[in-house]
C-alpha positions as protocol buffer text, in pm:
chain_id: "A"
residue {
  index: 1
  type: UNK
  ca { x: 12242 y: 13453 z: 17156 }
}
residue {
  index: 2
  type: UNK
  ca { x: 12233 y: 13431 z: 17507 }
}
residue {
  index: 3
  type: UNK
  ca { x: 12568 y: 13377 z: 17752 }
}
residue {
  index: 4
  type: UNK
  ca { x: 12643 y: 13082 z: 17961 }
}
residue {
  index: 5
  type: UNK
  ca { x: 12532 y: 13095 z: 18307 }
}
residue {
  index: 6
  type: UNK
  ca { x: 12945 y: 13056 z: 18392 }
}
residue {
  index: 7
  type: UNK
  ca { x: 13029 y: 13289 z: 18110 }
}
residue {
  index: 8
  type: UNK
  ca { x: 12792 y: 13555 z: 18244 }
}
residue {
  index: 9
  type: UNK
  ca { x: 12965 y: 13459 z: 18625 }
}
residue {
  index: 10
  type: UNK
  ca { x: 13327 y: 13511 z: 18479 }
}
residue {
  index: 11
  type: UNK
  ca { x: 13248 y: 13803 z: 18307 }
}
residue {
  index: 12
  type: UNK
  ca { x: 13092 y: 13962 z: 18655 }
}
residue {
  index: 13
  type: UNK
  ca { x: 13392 y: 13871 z: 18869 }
}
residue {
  index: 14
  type: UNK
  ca { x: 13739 y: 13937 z: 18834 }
}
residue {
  index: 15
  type: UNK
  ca { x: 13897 y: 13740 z: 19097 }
}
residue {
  index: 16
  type: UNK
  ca { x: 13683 y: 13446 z: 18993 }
}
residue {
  index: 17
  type: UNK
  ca { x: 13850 y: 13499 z: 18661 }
}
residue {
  index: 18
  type: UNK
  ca { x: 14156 y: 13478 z: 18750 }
}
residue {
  index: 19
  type: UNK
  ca { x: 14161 y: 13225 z: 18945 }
}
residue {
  index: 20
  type: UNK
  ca { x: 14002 y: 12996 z: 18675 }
}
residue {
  index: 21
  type: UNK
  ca { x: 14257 y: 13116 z: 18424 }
}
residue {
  index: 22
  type: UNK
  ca { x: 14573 y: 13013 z: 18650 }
}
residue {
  index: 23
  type: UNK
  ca { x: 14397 y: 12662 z: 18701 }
}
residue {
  index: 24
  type: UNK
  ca { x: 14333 y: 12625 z: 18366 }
}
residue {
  index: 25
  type: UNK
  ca { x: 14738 y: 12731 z: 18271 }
}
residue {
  index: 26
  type: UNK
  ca { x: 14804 y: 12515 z: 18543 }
}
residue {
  index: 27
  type: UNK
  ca { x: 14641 y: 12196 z: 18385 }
}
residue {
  index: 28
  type: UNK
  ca { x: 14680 y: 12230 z: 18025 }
}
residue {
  index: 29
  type: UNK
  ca { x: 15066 y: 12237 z: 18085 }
}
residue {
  index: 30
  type: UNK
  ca { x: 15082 y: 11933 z: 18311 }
}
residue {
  index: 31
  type: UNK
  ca { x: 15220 y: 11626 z: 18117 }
}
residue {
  index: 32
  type: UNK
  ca { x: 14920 y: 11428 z: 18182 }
}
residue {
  index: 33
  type: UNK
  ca { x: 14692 y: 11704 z: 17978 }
}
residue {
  index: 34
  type: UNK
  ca { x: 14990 y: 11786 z: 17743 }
}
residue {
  index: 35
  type: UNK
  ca { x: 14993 y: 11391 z: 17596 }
}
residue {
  index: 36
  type: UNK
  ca { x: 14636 y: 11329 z: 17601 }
}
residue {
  index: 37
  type: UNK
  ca { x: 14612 y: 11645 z: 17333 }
}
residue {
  index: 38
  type: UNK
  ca { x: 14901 y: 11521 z: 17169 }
}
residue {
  index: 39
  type: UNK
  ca { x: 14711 y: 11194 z: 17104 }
}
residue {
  index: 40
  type: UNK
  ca { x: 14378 y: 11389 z: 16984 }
}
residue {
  index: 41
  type: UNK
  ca { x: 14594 y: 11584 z: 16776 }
}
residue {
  index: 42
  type: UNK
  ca { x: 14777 y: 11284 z: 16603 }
}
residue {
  index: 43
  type: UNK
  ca { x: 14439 y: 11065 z: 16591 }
}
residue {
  index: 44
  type: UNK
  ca { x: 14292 y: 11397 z: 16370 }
}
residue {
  index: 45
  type: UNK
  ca { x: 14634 y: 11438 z: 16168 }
}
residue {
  index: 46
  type: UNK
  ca { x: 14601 y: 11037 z: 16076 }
}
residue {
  index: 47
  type: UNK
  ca { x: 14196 y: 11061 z: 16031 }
}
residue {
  index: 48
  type: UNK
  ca { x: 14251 y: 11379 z: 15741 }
}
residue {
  index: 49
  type: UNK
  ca { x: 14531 y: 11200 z: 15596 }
}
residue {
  index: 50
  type: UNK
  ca { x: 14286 y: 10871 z: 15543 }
}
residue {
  index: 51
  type: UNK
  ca { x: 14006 y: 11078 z: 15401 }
}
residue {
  index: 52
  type: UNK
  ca { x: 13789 y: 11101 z: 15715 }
}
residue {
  index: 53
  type: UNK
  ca { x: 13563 y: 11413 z: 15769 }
}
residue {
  index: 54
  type: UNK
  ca { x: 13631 y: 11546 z: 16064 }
}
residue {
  index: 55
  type: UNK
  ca { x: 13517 y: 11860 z: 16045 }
}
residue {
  index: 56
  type: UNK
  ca { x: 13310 y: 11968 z: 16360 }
}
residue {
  index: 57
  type: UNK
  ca { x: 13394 y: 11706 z: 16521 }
}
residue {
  index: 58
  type: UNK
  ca { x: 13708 y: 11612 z: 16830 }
}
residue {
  index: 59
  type: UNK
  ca { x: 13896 y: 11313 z: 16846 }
}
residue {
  index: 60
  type: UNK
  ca { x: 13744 y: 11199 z: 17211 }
}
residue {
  index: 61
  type: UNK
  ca { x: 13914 y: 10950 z: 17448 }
}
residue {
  index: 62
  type: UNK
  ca { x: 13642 y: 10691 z: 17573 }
}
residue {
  index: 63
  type: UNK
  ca { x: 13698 y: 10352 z: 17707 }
}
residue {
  index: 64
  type: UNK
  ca { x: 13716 y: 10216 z: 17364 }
}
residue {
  index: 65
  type: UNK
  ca { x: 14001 y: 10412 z: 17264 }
}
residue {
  index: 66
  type: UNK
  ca { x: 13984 y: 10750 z: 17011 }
}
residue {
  index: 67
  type: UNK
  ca { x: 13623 y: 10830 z: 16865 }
}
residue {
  index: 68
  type: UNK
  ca { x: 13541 y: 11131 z: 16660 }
}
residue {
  index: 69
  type: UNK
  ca { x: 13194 y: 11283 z: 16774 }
}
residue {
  index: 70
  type: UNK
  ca { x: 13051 y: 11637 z: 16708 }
}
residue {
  index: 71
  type: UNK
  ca { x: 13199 y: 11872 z: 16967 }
}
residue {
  index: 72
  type: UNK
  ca { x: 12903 y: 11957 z: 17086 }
}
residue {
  index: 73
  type: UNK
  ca { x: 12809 y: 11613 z: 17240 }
}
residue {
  index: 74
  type: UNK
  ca { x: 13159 y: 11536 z: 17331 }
}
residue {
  index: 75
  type: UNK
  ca { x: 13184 y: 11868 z: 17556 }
}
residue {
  index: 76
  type: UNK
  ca { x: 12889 y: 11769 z: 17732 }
}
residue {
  index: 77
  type: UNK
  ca { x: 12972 y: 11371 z: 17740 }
}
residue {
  index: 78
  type: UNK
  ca { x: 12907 y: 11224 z: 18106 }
}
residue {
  index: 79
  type: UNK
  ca { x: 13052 y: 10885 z: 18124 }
}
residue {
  index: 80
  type: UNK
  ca { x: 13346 y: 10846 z: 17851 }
}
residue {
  index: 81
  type: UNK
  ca { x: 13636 y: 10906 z: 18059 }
}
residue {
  index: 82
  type: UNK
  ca { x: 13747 y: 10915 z: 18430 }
}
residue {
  index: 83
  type: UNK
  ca { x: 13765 y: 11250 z: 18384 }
}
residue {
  index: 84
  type: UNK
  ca { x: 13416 y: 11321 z: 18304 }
}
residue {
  index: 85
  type: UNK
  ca { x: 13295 y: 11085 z: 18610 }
}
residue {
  index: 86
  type: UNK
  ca { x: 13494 y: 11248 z: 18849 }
}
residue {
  index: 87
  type: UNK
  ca { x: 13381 y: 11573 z: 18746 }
}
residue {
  index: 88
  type: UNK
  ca { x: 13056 y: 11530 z: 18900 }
}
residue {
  index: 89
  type: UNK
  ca { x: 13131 y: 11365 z: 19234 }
}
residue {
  index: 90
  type: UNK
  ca { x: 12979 y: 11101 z: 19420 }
}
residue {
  index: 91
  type: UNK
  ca { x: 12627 y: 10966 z: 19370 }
}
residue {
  index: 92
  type: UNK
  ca { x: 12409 y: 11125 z: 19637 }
}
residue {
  index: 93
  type: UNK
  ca { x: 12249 y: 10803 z: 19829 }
}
């Protein structure tokens, strides 16, 4: 199976890396980040406990509250959360 484009960039330079690894730390420990995976975590907890099959699937935060999707469309979702929108920047005019 081939790499990523990014994973194959990563791999190739060390200071690139590195950098991306601090940010990362950097954001999964702020509060903000820290309570929204709290609240996947719970929603999954509280999902198993009610019988719900969740396997392959994350608990993702869209404007209609906690949704379990396969992982694979929610890592690539585009308009779900403020997040995701501000990821890509303005519209080009």
């Amino acid at each position: 199976m081939a790499i990523s484009k990014s994973a194959e960039y990563y791999r190739n330079n060390k200071e690139a890396r590195d950098k991306k690894k601090k940010y990362d730390a950097e954001l999964n420990s702020s509060d903000k980040q820290t309570k929204k995976r709290v609240e996947a975590n719970r929603a999954r907890r509280k999902a198993k406990a009610n019988g719900t099959n969740v396997e392959g699937k994350d608990a993702s935060h869209t404007k209609n509250g906690m949704v379990f999707k396969k992982t694979s469309v929610n890592r690539g979702s585009k308009s779900d959360s403020q997040g995701d929108r501000n990821a890509r920047g303005k519209k080009k005019k």
